[in-house]
Structure formats: structure tokens, C-alpha cells
LOTORSE-863089 format. One record per residue (C-alpha): residue number from 1; residue in one letter; chain; x, y, z. Coordinates in pm, whole numbers, plus 32768, in hexadecimal, padded with zeros to 4 digits. Example, Ala and Ser with C-alpha at 12.3 -4.5 7.8 and 13.67 -1.06 7.14 Angstrom:
{resi:1, resn:A, chain:A, c1:84CE, c2:7E3E, c3:830C}
{resi:2, resn:S, chain:A, c1:8557, c2:7F96, c3:82CA}
***
This chain:
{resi:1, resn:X, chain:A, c1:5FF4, c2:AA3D, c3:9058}
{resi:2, resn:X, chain:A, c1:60F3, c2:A917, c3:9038}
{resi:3, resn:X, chain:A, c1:6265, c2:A943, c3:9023}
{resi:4, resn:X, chain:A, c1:62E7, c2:A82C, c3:8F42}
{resi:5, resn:X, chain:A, c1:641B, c2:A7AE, c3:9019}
{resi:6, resn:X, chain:A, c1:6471, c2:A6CD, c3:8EF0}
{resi:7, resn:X, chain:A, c1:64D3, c2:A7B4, c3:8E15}
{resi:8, resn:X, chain:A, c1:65C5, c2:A8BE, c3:8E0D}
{resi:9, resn:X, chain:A, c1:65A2, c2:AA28, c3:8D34}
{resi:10, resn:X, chain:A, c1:66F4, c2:AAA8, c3:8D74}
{resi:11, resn:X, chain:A, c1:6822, c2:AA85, c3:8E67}
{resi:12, resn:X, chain:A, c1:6945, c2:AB70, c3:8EAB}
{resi:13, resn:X, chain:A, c1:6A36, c2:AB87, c3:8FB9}
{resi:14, resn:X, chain:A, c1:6B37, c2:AC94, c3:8FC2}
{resi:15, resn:X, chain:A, c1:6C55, c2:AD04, c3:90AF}
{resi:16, resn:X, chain:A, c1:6D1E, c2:AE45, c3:90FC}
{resi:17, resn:X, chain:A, c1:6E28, c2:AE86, c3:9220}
{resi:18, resn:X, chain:A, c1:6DEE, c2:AF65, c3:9338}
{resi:19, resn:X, chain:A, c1:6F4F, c2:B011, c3:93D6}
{resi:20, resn:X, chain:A, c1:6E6E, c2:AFDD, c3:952C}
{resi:21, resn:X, chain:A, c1:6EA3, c2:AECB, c3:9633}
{resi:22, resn:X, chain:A, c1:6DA9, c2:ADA0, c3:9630}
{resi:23, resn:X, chain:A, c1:6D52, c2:ADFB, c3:9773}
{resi:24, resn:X, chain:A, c1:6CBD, c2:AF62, c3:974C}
{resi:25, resn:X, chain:A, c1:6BEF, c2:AF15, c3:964A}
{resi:26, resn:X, chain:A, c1:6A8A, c2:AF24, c3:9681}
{resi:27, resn:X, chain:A, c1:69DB, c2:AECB, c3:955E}
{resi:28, resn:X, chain:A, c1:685E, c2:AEC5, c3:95F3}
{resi:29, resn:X, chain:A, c1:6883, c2:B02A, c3:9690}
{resi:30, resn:X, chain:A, c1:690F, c2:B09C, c3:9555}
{resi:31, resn:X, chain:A, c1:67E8, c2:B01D, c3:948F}
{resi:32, resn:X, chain:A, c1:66EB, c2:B08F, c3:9571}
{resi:33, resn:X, chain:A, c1:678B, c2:B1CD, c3:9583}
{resi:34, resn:X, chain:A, c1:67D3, c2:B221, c3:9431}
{resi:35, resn:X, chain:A, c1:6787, c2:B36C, c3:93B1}
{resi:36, resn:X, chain:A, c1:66A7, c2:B39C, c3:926F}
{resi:37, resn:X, chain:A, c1:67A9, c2:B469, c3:91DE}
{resi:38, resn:X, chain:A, c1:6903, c2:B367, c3:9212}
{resi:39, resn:X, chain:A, c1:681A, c2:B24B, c3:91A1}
{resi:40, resn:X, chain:A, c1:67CC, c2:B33B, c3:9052}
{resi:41, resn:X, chain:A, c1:6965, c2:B349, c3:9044}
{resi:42, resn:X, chain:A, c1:69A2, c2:B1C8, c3:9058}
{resi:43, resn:X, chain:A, c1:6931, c2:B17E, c3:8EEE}
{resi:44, resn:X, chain:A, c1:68CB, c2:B2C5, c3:8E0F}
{resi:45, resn:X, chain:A, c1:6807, c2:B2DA, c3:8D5F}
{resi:46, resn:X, chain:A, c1:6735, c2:B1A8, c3:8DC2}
{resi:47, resn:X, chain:A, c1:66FE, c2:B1BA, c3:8F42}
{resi:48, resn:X, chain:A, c1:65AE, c2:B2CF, c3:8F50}
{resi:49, resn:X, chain:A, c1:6568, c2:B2B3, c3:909B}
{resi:50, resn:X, chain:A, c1:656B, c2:B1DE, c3:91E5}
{resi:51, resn:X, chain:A, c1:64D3, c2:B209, c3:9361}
{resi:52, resn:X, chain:A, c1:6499, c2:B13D, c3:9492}
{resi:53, resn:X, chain:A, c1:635B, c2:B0D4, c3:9530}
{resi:54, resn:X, chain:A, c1:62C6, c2:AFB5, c3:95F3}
{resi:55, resn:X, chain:A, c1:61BE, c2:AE82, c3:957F}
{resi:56, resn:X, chain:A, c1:606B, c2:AE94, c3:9637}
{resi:57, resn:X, chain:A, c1:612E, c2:AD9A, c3:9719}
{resi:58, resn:X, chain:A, c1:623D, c2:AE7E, c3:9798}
{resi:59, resn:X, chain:A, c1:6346, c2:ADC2, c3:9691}
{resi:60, resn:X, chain:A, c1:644A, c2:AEA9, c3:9603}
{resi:61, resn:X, chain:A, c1:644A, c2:AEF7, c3:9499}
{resi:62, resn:X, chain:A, c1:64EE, c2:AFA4, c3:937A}
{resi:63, resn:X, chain:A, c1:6435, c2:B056, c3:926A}
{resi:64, resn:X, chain:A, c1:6542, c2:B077, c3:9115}
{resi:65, resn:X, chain:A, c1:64CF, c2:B0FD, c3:8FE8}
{resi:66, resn:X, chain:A, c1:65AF, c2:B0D6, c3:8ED9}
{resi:67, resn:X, chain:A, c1:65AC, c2:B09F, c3:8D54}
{resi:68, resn:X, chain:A, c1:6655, c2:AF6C, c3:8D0F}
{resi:69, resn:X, chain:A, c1:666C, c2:AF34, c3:8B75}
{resi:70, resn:X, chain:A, c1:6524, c2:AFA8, c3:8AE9}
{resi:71, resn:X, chain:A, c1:643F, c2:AF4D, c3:8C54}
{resi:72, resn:X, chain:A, c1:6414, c2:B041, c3:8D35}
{resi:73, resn:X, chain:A, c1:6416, c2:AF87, c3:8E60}
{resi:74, resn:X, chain:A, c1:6387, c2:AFC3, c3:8FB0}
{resi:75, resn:X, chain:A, c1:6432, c2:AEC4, c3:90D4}
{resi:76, resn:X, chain:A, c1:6374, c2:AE79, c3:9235}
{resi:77, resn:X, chain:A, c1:6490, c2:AE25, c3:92C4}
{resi:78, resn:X, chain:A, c1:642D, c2:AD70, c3:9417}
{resi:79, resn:X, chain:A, c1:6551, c2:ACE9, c3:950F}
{resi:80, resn:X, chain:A, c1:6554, c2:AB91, c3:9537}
{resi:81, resn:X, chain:A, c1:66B1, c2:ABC1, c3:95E3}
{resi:82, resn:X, chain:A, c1:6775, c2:ACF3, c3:963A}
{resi:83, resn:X, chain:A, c1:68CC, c2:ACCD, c3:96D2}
{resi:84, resn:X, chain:A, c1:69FA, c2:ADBD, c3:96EE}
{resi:85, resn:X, chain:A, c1:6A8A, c2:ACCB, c3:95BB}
{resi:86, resn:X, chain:A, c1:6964, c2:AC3D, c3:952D}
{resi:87, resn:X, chain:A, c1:681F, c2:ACBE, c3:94B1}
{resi:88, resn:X, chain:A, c1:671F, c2:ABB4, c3:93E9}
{resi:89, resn:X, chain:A, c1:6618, c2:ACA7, c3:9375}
{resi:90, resn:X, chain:A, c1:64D7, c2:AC21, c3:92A0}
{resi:91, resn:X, chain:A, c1:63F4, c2:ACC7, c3:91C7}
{resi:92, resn:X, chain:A, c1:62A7, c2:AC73, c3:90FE}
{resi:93, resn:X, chain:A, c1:633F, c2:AD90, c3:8FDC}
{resi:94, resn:X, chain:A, c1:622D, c2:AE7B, c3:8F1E}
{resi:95, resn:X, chain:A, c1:62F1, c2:AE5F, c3:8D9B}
{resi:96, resn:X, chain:A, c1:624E, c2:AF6E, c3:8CCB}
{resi:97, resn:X, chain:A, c1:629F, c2:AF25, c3:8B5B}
{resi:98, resn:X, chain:A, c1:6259, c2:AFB3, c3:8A12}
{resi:99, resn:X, chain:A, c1:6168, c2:AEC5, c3:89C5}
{resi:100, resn:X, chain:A, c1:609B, c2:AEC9, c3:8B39}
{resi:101, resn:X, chain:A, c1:60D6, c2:AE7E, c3:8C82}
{resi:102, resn:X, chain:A, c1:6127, c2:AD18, c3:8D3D}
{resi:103, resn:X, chain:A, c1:61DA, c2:ACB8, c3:8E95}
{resi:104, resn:X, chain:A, c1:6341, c2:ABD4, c3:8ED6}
{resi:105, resn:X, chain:A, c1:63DE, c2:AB4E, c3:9003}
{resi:106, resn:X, chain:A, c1:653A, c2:AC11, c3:905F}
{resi:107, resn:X, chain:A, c1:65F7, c2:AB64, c3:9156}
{resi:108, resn:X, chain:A, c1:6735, c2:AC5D, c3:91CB}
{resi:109, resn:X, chain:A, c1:6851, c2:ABE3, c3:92B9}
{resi:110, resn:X, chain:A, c1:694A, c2:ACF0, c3:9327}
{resi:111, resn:X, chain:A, c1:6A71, c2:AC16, c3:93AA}
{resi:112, resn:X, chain:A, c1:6BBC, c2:ACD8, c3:9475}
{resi:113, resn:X, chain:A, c1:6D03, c2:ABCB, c3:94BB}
{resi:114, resn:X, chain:A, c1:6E46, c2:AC2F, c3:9559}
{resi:115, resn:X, chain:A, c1:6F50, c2:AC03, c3:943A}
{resi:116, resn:X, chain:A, c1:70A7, c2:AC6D, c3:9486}
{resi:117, resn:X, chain:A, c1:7176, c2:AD9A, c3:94C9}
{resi:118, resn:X, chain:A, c1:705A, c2:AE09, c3:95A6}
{resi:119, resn:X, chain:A, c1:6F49, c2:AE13, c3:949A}
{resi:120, resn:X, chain:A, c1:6E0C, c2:ADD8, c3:941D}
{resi:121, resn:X, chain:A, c1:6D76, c2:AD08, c3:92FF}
{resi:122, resn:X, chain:A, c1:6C0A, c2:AD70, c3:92CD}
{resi:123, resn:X, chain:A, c1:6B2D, c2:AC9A, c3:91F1}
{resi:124, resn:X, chain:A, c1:69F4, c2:AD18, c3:9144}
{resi:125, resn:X, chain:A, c1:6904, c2:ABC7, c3:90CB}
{resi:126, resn:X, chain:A, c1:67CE, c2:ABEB, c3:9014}
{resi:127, resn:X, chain:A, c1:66FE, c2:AAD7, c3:8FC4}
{resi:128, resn:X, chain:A, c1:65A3, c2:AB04, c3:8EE2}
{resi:129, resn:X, chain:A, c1:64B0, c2:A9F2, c3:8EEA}
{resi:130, resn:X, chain:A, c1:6354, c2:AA1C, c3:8E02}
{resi:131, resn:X, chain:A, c1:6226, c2:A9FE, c3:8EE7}
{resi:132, resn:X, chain:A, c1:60E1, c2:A963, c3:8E25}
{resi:133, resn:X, chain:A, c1:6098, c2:AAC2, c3:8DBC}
{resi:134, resn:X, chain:A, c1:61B7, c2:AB05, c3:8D0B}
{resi:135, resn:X, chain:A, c1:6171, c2:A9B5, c3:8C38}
{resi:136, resn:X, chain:A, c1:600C, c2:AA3C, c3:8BEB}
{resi:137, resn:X, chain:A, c1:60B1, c2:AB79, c3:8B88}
{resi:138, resn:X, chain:A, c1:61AC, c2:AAD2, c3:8A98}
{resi:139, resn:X, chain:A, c1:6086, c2:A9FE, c3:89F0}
{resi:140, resn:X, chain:A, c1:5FBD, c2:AB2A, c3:89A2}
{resi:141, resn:X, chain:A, c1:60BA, c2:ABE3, c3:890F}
{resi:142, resn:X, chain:A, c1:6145, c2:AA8E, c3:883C}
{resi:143, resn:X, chain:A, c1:62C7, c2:AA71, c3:88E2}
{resi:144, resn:X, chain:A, c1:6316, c2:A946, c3:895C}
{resi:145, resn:X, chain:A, c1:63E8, c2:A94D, c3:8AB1}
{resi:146, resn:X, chain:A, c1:6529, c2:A918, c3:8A14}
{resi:147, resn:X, chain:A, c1:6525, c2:AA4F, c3:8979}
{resi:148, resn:X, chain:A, c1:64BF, c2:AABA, c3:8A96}
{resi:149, resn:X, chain:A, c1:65D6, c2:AA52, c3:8B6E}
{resi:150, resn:X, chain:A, c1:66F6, c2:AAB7, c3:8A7B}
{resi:151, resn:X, chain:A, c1:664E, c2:AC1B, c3:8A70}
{resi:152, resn:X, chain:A, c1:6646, c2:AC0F, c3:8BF0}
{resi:153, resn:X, chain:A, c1:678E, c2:AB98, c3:8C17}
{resi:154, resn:X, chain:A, c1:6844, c2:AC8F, c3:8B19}
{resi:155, resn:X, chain:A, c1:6790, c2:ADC8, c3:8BD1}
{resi:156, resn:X, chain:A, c1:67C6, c2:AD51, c3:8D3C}
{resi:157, resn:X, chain:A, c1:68EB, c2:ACD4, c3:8D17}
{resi:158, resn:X, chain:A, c1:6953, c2:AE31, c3:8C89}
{resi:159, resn:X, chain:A, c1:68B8, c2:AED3, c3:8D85}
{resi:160, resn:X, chain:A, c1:6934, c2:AE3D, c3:8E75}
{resi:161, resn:X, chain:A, c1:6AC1, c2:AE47, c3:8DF9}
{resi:162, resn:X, chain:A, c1:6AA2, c2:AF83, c3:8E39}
{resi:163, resn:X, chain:A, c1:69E6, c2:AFE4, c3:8F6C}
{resi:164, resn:X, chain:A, c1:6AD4, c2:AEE5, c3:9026}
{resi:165, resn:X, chain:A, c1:6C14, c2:AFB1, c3:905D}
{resi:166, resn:X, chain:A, c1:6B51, c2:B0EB, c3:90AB}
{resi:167, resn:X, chain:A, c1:6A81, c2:B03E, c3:91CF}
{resi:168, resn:X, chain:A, c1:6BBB, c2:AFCC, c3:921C}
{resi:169, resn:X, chain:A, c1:6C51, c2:B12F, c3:924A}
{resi:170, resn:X, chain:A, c1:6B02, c2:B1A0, c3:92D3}
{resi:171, resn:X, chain:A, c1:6B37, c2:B09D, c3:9406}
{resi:172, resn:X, chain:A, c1:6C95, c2:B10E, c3:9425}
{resi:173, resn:X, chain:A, c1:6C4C, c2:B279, c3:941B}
{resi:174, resn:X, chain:A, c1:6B2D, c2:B226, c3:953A}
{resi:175, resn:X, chain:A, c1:6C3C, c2:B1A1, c3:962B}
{resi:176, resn:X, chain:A, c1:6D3A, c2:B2C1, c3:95F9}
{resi:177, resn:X, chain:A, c1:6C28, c2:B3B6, c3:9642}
{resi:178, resn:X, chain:A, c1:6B84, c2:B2F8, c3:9781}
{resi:179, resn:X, chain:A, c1:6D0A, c2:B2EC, c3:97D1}
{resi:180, resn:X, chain:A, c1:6D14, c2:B45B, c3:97BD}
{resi:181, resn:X, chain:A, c1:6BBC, c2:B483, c3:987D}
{resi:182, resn:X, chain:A, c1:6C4C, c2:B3DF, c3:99B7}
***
């Protein structure tokens, strides 16, 4: 399978405060932390499930599924950097449509900066790129990618408008209760 860097399905980027200092935040143990349940709580009714594993080569890796428009969507997240304040996870995406079944490239960045007043401004990017069987997909079924793309981008960028401030809460709440822990 080829990811076509060229082209881009949809792009968001969203951002939420956190009333936690820069410092404590931990974004990576967070993520590979994260219960099933708070991930089901940081977009309802569209997050279905989530877990943690490995690759065959010891890489760490998210599993999300979610429903995002009319796809459900199953993410292999793998890390391809994880950092207290920055996480670039990348997945080869299962998108299970009413029409059949094809695969996208998700690219997610979870970004923490010190802002001021001793808080946090978390980012949450998404960027969808079609891989060569998406394009396949799209010519069998007769829509062109533009349609494509402005489907993509009105769903995702929904989605992700609102999962934003309630990973952004979720982080905060992990550092108040780690804080409480010690």
C-alpha cells in the first residue's frame, strides 16, 4: 500500500486550555495510559473503543475505534514520537463505509506549550492523506476525491472540534490525580 504524500483528505487542528502548569503535563503517559472508559467520555457518542499494544517490533501503539461521520474507523496508531508535550502518532486507518471497506493515512500530533498564568495550551492535529487504496475505492464507487475530501473534512473536522477540549480536560484531570497519588 502507498500513502499519497501529495495529497491531503482532511486537516484540523484544534486547541483547548488546561488550568495545569506546562511542566506537569505528560502527554505520552497520559495516552498510553488512558482508560477505555475516559477515552469513551472524550467525544460521545463517536469514540467506541481504544487499547494499547505493541508492533511485532516492540513499537508502542494505540488502537481507537471511533465513528467519525458515516466511517467507522479503526486507527493503528503507532508512535513515531512520544514526549511529555508531544506525541506524533501514525496510522494506516481501516474506514468501514456504507458502501465497503478501504484504508487512509491518519497522521495525529498531540502538542502541550506553556502559555501564561501557569497554563497549558493543548493542540489536537489530524491530518488524512488517501493511500492508493482509498483512490481505487473512490473509482469503484464513481466519487471523485474532491468529494471525497470535503466529506472528510466536514466529518473530521467535526469530530475533532469536539473531542479537543475534552482530551484537553482528560490530560488535566490525569495530572491532578497523579498529583493526588504522590
Amino acid at each position: 500500500m502507498k500513502i499519497l504524500t501529495d495529497k491531503i483528505l482532511s486537516q484540523s487542528a484544534y486547541t483547548a486550555e488546561i488550568d495545569v502548569p506546562f511542566e506537569k503535563i505528560d502527554i505520552a503517559e497520559w495516552l498510553f495510559s488512558l482508560p477505555e472508559a475516559e477515552y469513551l467520555r472524550c467525544c460521545p457518542p463517536d469514540h467506541i473503543g481504544s487499547g494499547v499494544t505493541t508492533t511485532d517490533d516492540g513499537r508502542r501503539m494505540v488502537i481507537n475505534v471511533e465513528m467519525i461521520g458515516t466511517g467507522l474507523v479503526i486507527q493503528h496508531y503507532i508512535a513515531e514520537e512520544a514526549t511529555a508535550n508531544y506525541c506524533r502518532m501514525n496510522s494506516i486507518s481501516d474506514v468501514f463505509t456504507p458502501v465497503g471497506r478501504t484504508q487512509v493515512n491518519v497522521l495525529w500530533e498531540l502538542v502541550a506549550e506553556e502559555i501564561e498564568g501557569g497554563r497549558t495550551r493543548y493542540t489536537n492535529r489530524v491530518t488524512s492523506r488517501p493511500t492508493d487504496v482509498f483512490m481505487d475505492f473512490l473509482a469503484a464507487h464513481g466519487q471523485t476525491f474532491e468529494q471525497a475530501a470535503v466529506a472528510r473534512q466536514e466529518a473530521g473536522g467535526d469530530h475533532n472540534r469536539r473531542e479537543t477540549p475534552l482530551f484537553a480536560a482528560s490530560i488535566g484531570r490525569r495530572v491532578l490525580a497523579r498529583a493526588a497519588a504522590k
